[in-house]
Every structure is written in C-alpha cells, then in structure tokens.
N, C-alpha and C positions, 0 to 999 in steps of 0.2 A: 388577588392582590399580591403583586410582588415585594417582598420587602429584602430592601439592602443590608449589607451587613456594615458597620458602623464601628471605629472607636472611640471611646469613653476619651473626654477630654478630662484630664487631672488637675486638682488640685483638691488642698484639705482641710480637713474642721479638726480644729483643734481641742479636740477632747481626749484624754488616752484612757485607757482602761484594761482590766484583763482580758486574757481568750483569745482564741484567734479570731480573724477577720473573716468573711466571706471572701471566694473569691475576687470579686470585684461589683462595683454599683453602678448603674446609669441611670441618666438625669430622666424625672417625668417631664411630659409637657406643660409647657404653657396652654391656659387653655381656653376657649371661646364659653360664650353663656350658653349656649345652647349647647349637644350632644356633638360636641367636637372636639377632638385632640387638639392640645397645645402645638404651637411651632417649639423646634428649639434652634440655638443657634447650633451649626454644625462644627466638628471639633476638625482641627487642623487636618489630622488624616482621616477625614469623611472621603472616602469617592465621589457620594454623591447623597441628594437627599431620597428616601426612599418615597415613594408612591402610596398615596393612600385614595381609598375610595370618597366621592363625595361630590355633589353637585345641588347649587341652590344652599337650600338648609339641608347637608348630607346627613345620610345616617352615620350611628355612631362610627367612631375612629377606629379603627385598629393600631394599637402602640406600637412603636418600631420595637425592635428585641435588638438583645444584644447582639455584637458584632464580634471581632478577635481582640481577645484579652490575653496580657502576659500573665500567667500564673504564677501569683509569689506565695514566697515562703509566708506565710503570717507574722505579725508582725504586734508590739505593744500598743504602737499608735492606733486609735479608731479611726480609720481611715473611708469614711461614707461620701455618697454623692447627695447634694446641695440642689433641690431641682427646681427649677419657678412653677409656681403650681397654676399658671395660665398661657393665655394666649395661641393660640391653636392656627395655623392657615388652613384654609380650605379653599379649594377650588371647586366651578362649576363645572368643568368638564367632566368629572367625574371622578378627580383624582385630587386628593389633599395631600399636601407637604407639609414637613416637620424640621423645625431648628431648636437646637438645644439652644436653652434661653440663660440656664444655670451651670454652671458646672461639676461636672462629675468625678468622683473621687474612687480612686481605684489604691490596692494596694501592689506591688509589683516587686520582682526581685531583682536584683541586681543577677543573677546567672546569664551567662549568652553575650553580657557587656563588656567589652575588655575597657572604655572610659565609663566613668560615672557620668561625662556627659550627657552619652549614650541612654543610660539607664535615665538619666532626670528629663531627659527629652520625650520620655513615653511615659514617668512619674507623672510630671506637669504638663499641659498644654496650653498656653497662654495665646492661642490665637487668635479665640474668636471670644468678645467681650460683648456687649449692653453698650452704643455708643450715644445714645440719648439724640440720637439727629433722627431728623422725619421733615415729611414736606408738609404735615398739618397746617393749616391757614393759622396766623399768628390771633392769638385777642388783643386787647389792652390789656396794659398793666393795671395794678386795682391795689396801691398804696393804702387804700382807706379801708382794704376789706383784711381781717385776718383771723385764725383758725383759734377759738380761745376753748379751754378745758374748763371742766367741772368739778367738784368732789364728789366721792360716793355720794349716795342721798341719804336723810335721815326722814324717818325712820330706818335703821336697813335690813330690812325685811325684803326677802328676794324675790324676782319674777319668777315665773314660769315661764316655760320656755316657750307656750304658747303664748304668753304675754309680750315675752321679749319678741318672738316674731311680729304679734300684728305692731309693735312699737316701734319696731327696726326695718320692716318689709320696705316701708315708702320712702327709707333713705338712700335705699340700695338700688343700683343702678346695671343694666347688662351697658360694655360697650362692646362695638365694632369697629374694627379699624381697617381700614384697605389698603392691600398692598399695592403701589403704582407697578402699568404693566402690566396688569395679573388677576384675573379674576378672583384671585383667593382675598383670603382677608384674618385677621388675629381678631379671638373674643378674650374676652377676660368681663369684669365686674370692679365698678365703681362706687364710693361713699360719696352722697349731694352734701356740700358742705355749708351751703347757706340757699335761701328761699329763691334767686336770683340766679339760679344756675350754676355758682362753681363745684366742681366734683375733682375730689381725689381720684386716683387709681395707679399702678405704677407702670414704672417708664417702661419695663419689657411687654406689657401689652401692645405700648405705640411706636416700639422702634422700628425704623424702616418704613414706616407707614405713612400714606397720603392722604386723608381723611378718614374722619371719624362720626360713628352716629351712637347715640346715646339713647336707650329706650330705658323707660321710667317704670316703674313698678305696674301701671296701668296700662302698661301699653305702647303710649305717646313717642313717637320716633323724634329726636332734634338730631340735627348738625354740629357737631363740637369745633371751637376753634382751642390752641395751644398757650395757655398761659406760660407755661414753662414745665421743661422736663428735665429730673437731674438722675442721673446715671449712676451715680456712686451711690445716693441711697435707696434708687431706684423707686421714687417718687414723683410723680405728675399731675399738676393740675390743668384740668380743660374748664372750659367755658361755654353751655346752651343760652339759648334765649327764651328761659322761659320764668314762670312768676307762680308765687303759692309754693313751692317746694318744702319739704318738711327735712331739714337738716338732723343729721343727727347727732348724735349728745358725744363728744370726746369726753374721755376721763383722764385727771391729770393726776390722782392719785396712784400710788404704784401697787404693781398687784406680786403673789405671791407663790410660791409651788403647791399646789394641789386647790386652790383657788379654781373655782367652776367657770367655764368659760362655754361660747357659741360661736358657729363660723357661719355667716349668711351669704350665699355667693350662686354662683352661674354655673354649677361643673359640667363637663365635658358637651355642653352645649345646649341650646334653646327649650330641647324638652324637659330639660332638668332644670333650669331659669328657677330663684330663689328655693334655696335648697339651705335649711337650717339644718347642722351636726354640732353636738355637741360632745364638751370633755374637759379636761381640766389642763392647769397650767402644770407642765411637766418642769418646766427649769426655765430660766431667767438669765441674762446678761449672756445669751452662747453668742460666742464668737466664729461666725463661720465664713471663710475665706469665698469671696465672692467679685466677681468684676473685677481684679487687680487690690481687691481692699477689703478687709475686715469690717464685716456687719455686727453687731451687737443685737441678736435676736432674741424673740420671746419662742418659747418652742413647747406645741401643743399637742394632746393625742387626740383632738379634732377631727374630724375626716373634711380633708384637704384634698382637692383634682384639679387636674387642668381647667381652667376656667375661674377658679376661686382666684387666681391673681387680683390685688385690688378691692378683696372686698373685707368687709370687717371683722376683726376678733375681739367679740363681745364678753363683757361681764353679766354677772346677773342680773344686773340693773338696765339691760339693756345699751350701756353705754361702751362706744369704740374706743379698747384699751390698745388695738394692733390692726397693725393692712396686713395679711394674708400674702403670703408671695414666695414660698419656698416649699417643699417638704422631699421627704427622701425614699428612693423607691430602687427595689433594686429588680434588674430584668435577667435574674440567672433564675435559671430553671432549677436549682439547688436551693437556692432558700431565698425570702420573700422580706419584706420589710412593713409593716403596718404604724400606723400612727405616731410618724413622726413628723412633724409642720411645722411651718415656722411664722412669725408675723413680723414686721417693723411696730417697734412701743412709740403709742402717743407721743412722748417726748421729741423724738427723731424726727416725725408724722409733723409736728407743730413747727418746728425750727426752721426744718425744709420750705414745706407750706409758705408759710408768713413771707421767704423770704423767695420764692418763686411769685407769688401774688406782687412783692414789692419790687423787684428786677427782672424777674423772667429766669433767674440763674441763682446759684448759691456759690457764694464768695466765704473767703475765712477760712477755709480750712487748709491748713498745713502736711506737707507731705513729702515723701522723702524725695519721688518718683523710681520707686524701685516696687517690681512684685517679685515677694520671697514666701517663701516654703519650707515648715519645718524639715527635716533628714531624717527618713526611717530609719531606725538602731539595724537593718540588714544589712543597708545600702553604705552607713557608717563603717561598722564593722568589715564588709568588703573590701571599702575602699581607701580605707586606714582616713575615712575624713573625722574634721572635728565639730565638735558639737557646735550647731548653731543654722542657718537658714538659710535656704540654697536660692540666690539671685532666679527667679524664671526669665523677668525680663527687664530691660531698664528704658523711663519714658523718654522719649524723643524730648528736647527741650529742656530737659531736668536738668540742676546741678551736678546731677551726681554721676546723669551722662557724658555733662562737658569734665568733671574731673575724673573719668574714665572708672567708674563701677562699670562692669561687664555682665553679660549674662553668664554664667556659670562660678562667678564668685559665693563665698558663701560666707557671710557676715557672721561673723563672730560675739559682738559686743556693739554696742552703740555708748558714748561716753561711758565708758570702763566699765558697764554691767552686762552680764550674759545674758545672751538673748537666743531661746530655742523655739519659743511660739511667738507665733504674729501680733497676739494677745500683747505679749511684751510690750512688744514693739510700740504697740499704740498708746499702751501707759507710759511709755518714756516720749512721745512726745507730745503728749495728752497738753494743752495747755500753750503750748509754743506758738507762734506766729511766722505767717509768712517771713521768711528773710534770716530766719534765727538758722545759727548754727550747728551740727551735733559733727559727731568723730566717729566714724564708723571704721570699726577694726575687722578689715579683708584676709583671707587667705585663698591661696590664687596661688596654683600649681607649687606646691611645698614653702611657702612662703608665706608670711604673716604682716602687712604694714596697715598705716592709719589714713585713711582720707576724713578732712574737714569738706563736709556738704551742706551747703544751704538748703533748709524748705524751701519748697514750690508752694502753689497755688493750685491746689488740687485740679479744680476744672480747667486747666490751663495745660494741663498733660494727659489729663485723662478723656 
C-alpha cells in the first residue's frame, strides 16, 4: 500500500497548560462498524487522498501517517488535534480512502514568514468543514415523537459492566452509508431512540452520502431514510422501518470528573461490531474548536476508534449521558497520544434531536459568521500582534461579511471585553438572538477601529 504524505489541517482546543508541545498532531479517522478506517475530510493542502487496501468487508485499515509538518518552537498554548472517531470509506476494488472528518491541530512557528499571514495560513486551515448535505432519501417529520431524559435511578447501586452491556447491546446500532459514484461507503454506530425505528448518530458518518443501511444488534439489515442532519453540532437522526426496538435510556442528570463511564460502539470495523471500553470522565464543558464552531464536550479516557462515531457514552447505570464523535491521536513517530475522547452531553443530544424530529433543521442559534483562532504567544511576539483572535475565515452572507471583517483581522474585544479564547466568545453571546447586535473591536494592519455586526442565523451560513 502506498501511502501519501498529507498536511494537518489547523485549528485549536482551547486549553493552555505547561510544557512544551509535541511536534505536531493528526486527525484519526472516522470510522466504520466493522474493521475499517474512518474517512477524514482532507485538509486544503492535501495532494491527494491516500490509497488503502480493502474490498467487500476489507481487512483491517492501515492509518495514513503523517505528512510535512512546520516545526515550531513550543509554545504555552496546548495545541492538539480534535479527530472524529468514525466513519471510515472503503472501497471494493481493493483500495479504501480516507478524509479527515475532524480537524487537526498543530503547533507551528512563525520563522521562514516574513507576514503573519503567511504563518496563520498554515496555523489554521479552514477549508474543508462537515457540510451536513447528503442525497439520503428524505423521512417524514415526526412533530409527535421526541428524545426525553431520565434521572439516575434509585436505588443507585451500580451495574456491572457486564450488565450495562447486555442492557445497552440491543440499543446500539452499526450504520453504513454509501458514497454515490463509488463503491466505497463510511461506517460509524448509532443509538435506536424509540421502538419505531428512530436512531441517533452523527452528521460526519452521513456526509456526502447516498444511502444508508442500519444493522441491528441481531443482525437485521434495514434502509434508513434522513430525518434531519445538523453540522454544527454534528448530530443526525434517521429513520428504519422497523417495530419491538429497545431504546435506550438518556440521562438528564449531569455527570462529573472521575465519574465511571462506558463506550459501546463499532471500531475500526464489522469484526469488532459492539465493542464495550470503558473509563472515566476526565473533565467536563471542554471547548474544542470544531467545524467553524466551538463544541462544549465531555472528554473521556475510554478507548475510542474509528467507527465509535455515534455511539453512546454510558454511565453505570447503563444510561446515554454522551454520542461519542471525537478523540485525539497524534501520528509522529516521536510520541503518541492515548485516552483522550470526546462525546456530545445529553443536553446538546436532546435540543438538537427534538428539534431535527420537529423541522428536519435546528434554527435559534445566533452567530457572529466569523471563524476565529486564539494567537500563539511566538507568533504574537514575532509579529508585534495584539492579544486576541485571528479571523480564519468570514461566512459568505454574514453581517460581518457585508460590513467588511476580512480574513486576517484579528478581533480584539467584542462589546468592550477582551477576548483571547473562543470559549469567550461564546459566553459573550451566550443568550442573544438572531438580529441582536455586538461591536467588535478590529486591528487590521497597525490600526485599531470598531464595526457594529448583527447575528446570523447560524445554519444559514454554515
């Protein structure tokens, strides 16, 4: 097998810490239920996607490795890659392909750049996103059906992990999705969310994809149609036609750090089809820049693979406190990365849900249409810039397009408060509405002024 050399698409999780960095990280795959590497989306300066073996149900995947990395100085900021941990293609001729689904986070120096441009153009890569479009056959909408949570149970006296398995097995779902064109096809793993056939699972399993098949804990192949799929939080529900399903139990209570948890899923393909790991909850509310937009994740040291996209992260009660859909891997032959994942929390999981079951789409949320990037303290200091977050790209349609934010501005403040993570960002418009307006303080080649921007309408730019 050949494999191409590839660069890491940028962007970062806003966590800082001591020490230096690794060189650099790349995204794992998305990945199938069966023993198959994830696709990922490929990053701006990909050549090309690399060639993997594989035909029918292929044997296991071979991972792409890393490609050409700028080597930087190390840096305060923790600067990791963010990877979906499913959806795999595979082809029948005997060759599977891979797209980065997640994006990857590198840390990088400003040396070699005479603009910061330059250097933020190889920091970030903003070109290849999660667009939630697919030719899926459409369902009905289903106004009457909706995703409702539970509390812990009492007694709370815990399962076993053999308990939680046979209790959580016949919720969990492998999917297939087919790529039109192309013999290949993306797996990942799905939650059944009522008796009637709807199931969770998330949108980078089904993007780009023409149809979909759903096989059930016992076996059972159906056809899925597309209730609705959203992009930003990387959430989808489909629709089988089938009856008796055994839903599984969301929990609406909030969970905590070192709190035991399990991850039920599909990794790296069909031979490994339900595959329980478990671990605990490492840390709570991480913010990790993703698709143009800050996620709020739950983050486990579970063992998470390609394939686990979309399936549940359980408590010991057997109950879905998270969807499974990230974890970080790094492919330098210098050092390695173990047990770091990520899941979407209930809360997000229900919101989404409820409101893809009742329009096919999620409306309401507010946005500036700009993606921005905190500034590594190298790259500041190099470039004599000021503290705050470097514009990657600005949405076509947006406010803040038509009153000229640019891509290489870098936002200072938002109504008179400093703003250096993303995190910020989101707490200062936490609460706002479509239409409302904020003051975003630019500097833009040795100059400082203020534009008034209106939110957008998040799925209307993204």
């Amino acid at each position: 097998m050949n494999e191409e050399e590839f660069s890491r698409r940028s962007e970062w999780y806003d966590t800082t810490c001591g020490g230096d960095s690794p060189d650099w990280f790349a995204p794992s795959r998305l990945a199938d239920a069966a023993p198959h590497p994830t696709p990922q989306i490929p990053p701006r300066r990909t050549a090309g996607h690399p060639p993997h073996n594989g035909a029918g149900h292929p044997p296991a995947p071979r991972g792409r490795r890393g490609g050409t990395a700028i080597r930087a100085v190390a840096i305060c900021l923790l600067c990791f890659v963010v990877i979906a941990a499913s959806s795999l293609i595979f082809t029948r001729d005997g060759s599977s392909e891979e797209r980065d689904v997640l994006p990857t986070v590198q840390e990088t120096a400003p040396g070699g750049y005479e603009d910061f441009r330059e250097f933020f153009d190889n920091y970030y890569d903003s070109s290849s996103t999660i667009t939630g479009e697919n030719d899926i056959p459409r369902a009905e909408l289903a106004p009457d059906v909706s995703l409702t949570t539970v509390p812990v149970p009492e007694p709370t006296e815990e399962l076993t992990l053999r308990q939680i398995y046979e209790k959580c097995a016949p919720s969990v779902v492998a999917i297939t999705a087919n790529v039109p064109d192309s013999t290949g096809y993306f797996w990942g793993t799905g939650i059944v969310l009522t008796e009637d056939g709807y199931i969770v699972t998330n949108t980078h399993v089904l993007d780009g994809t023409s149809s979909v098949v759903v096989t059930l804990w016992d076996d059972r192949e159906f056809s899925a149609r597309l209730v609705g799929a959203d992009n930003v939080s990387d959430i989808a529900v489909l629709k089988i036609e089938a009856e008796g399903l055994t839903p599984a139990e969301f929990c609406g209570t909030s969970v905590a750090i070192g709190d035991r948890v399990a991850a039920l899923g599909n990794p790296l393909g069909m031979e490994l089809r339900g595959t329980l790991t478990d671990g605990i909850i490492s840390a709570i509310n991480r913010d990790v820049s993703y698709n143009s937009h800050s996620m709020t994740l739950l983050q486990t040291n579970a063992a998470i693979n390609e394939g686990n996209s979309g399936g549940p992260l359980l408590n010991m009660y057997g109950q879905v406190i998270g969807i499974t859909n990230m974890k970080m891997m790094s492919t330098s032959a210098y050092s390695s990365i173990e047990g770091i994942g990520f899941a979407i929390p209930t809360s997000t999981i229900q919101e989404v849900v409820n409101q893809l079951l009742k329009s096919g789409r999620v409306t309401g949320r507010a946005a500036i249409g700009i993606t921005i990037g905190p500034i590594p303290e190298s790259a500041s200091e190099a470039y004599r810039l000021p503290d705050g977050l470097y514009v990657v790209s600005v949405a076509e349609g947006s406010d803040a397009a038509a009153k000229g934010v640019a891509e290489g501005d870098i936002v200072t403040m938002i109504d008179g408060q400093s703003v250096t993570t993303t995190a910020q960002v989101g707490e200062l418009i936490e609460g706002l509405e479509v239409g409302d307006t904020i003051t975003l303080t630019i500097y833009r080649e040795g100059e400082t002024f203020e534009l008034e921007v209106a939110l957008v309408e998040t799925s209307d730019v993204y």
